[in-house]
DRENDO-1510 file (C-alpha; in Angstrom, 1 decimal, always signed):
<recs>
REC; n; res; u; v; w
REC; 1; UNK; +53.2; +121.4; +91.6 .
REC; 2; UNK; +53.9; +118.3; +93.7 .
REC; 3; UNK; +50.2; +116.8; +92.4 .
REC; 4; UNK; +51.1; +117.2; +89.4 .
REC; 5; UNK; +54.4; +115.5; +89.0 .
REC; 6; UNK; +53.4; +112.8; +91.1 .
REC; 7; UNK; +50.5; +112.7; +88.4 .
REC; 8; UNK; +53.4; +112.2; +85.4 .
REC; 9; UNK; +55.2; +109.7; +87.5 .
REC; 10; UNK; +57.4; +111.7; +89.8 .
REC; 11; UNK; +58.0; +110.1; +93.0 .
REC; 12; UNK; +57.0; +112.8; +95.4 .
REC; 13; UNK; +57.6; +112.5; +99.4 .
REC; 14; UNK; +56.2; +115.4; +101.1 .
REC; 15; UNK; +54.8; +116.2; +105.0 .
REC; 16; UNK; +51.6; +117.2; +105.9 .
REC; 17; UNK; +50.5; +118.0; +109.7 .
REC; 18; UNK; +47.5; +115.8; +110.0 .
REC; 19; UNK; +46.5; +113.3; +113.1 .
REC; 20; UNK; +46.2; +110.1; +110.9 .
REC; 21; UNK; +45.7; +109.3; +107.1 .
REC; 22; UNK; +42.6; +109.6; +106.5 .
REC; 23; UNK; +42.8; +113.3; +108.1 .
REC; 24; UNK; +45.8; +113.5; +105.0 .
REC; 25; UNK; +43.8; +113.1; +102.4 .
REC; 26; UNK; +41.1; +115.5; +104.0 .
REC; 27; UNK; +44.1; +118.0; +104.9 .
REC; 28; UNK; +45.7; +117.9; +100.8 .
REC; 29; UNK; +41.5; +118.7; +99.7 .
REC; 30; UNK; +41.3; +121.5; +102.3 .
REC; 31; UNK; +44.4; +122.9; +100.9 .
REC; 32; UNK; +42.8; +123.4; +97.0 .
REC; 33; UNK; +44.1; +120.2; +95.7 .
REC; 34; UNK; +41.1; +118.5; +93.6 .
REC; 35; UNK; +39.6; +115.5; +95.2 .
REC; 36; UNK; +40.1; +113.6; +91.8 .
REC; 37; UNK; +43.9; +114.5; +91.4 .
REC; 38; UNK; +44.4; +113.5; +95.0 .
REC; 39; UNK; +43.1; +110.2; +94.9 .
REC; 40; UNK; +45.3; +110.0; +91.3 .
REC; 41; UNK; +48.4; +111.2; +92.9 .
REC; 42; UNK; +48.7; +109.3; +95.7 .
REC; 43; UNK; +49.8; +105.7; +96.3 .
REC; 44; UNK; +50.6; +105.9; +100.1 .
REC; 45; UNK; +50.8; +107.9; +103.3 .
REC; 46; UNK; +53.2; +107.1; +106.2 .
REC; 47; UNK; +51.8; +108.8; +109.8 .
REC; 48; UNK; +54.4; +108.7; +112.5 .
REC; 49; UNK; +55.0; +109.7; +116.4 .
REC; 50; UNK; +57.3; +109.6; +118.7 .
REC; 51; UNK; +56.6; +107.4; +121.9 .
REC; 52; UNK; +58.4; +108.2; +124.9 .
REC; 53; UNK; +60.2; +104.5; +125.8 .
REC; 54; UNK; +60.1; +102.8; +129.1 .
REC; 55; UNK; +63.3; +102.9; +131.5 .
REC; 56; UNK; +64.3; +98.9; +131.2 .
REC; 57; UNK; +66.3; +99.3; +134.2 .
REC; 58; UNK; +63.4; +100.0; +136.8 .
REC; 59; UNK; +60.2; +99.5; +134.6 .
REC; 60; UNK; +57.8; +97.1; +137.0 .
REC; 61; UNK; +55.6; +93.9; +135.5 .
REC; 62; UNK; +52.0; +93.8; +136.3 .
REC; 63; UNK; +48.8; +91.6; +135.4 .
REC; 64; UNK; +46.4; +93.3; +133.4 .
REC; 65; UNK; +43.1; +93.8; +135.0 .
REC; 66; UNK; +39.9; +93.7; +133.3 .
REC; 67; UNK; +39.5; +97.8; +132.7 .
REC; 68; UNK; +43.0; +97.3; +131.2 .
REC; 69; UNK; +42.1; +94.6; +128.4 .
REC; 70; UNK; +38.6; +96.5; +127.9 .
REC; 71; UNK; +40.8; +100.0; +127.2 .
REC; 72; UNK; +43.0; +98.5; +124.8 .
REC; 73; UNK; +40.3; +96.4; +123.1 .
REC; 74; UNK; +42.1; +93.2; +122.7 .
REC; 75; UNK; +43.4; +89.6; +125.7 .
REC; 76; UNK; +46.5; +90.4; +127.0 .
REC; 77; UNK; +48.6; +86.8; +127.4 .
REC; 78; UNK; +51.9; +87.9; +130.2 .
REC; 79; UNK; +52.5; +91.1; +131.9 .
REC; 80; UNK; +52.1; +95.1; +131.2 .
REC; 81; UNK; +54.9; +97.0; +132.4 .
REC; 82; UNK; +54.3; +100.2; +134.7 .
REC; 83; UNK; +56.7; +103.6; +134.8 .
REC; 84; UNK; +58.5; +103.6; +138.5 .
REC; 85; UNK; +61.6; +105.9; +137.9 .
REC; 86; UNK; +65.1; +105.7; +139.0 .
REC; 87; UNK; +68.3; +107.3; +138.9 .
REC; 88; UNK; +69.0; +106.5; +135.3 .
REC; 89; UNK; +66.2; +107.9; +134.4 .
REC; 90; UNK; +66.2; +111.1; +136.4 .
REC; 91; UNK; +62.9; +109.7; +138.2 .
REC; 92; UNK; +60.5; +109.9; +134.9 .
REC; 93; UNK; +60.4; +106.1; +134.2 .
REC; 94; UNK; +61.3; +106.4; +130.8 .
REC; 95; UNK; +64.3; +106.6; +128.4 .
REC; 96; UNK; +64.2; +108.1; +125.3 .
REC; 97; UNK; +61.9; +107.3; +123.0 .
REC; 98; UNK; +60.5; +105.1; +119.7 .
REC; 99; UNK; +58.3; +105.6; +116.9 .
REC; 100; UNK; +54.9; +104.0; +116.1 .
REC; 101; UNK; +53.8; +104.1; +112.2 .
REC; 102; UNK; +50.3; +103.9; +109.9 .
REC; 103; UNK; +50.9; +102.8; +106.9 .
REC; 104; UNK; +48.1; +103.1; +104.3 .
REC; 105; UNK; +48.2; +102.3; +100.9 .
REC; 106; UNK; +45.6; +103.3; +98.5 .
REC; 107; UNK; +43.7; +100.6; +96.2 .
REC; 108; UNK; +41.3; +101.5; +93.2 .
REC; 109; UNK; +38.5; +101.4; +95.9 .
REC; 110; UNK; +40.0; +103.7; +98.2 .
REC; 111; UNK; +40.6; +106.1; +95.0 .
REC; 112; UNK; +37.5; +105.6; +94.1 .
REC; 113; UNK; +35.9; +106.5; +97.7 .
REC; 114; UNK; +38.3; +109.9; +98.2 .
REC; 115; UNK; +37.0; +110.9; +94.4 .
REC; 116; UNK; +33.5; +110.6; +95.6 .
REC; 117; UNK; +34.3; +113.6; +98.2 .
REC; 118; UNK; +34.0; +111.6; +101.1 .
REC; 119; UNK; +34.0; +112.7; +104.7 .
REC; 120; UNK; +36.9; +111.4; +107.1 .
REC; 121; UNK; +35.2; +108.9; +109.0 .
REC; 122; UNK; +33.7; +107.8; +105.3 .
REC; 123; UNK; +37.7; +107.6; +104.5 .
REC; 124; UNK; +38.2; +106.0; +108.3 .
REC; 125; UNK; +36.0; +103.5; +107.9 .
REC; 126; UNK; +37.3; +102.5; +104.5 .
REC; 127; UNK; +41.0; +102.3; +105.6 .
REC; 128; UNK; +39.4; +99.9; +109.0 .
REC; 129; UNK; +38.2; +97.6; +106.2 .
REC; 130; UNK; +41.8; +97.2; +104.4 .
REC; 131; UNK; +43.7; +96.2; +107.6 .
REC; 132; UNK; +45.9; +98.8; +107.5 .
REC; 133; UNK; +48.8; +99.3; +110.6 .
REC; 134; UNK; +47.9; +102.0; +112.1 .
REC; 135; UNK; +49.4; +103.8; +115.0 .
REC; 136; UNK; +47.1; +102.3; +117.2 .
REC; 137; UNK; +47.9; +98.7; +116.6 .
REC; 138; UNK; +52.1; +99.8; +116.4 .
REC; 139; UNK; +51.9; +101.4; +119.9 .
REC; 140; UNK; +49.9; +98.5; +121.2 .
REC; 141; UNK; +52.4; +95.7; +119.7 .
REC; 142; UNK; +55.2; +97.9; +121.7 .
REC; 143; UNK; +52.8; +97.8; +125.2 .
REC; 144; UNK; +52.8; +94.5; +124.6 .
REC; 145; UNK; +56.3; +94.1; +124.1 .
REC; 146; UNK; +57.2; +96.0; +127.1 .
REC; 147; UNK; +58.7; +98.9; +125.6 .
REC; 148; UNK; +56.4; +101.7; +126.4 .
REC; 149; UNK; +52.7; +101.7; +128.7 .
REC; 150; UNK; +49.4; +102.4; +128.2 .
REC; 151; UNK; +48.8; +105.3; +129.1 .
REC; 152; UNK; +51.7; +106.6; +126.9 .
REC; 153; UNK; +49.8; +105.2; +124.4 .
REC; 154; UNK; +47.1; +106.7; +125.2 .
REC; 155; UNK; +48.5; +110.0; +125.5 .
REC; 156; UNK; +49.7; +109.9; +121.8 .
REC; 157; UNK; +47.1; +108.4; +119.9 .
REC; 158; UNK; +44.4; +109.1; +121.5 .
REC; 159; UNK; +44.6; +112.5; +123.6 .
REC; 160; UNK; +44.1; +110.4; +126.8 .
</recs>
């Protein structure tokens, strides 16, 4: 029902428990909609978790080291921060927490790949090409901002 009136022009928001989007579009074909109808029907898919957020009062600086830049694939310029705990943070070294987002919108060529019955890491590789953010780059721009680590990240994007 939701494929269809998001086929007549319906704007249709709707969840689906997948790991990324590619797995989306793989997880709406599993479920019986047509491959076709699916590429149609969609214009976007938002992926989101939550990312537990460093304690700013006792979070400690520290210079990247070489397995550090080769685990997150790109120069770090400035400091990492590291979890220590405190007080205010019961001990855990970290406060709350902060959402990282993909964001993939799909083009005629992307339609036109999903239509063809493609695999996910067909549908993966496609989505690499657009420059899409994904939830790796988000969580990477907040370890780079200070607000969370690497191995949180890690931990939620990758199963690390």
């Amino acid at each position: 029902m939701a494929v269809e009136a998001a086929l007549t022009g319906h704007l249709v928001l709707s969840t689906a428990h997948s790991t990324d989007a590619a797995h989306t579009i793989a997880r709406l074909i599993t479920l019986g909609v047509n491959a076709h109808l699916a590429a149609s029907a969609l214009s976007g898919i938002v992926s989101a978790r939550l990312i537990r957020r460093l304690c700013e009062r006792c979070r400690r600086p520290y210079e990247a080291g070489a397995d550090v830049v080769k685990q997150l694939g790109t120069p770090v310029t400035g400091h990492l921060y590291e979890v220590v705990g405190c007080d205010h943070c019961r001990q855990t070294g970290y406060l709350g927490r902060i959402g990282i987002f993909e964001l993939a919108t799909l083009d005629p060529s992307l339609q036109e790949i999903i239509q063809s019955d493609a695999s996910v890491p067909q549908i993966q590789t496609a989505l690499s090409k657009m420059d899409i953010q994904t939830l790796w780059k988000d969580g990477l721009s907040k370890v780079l901002a200070g607000e969370t680590t690497v191995d949180e990240l890690m931990r939620v994007t990758r199963d690390g």
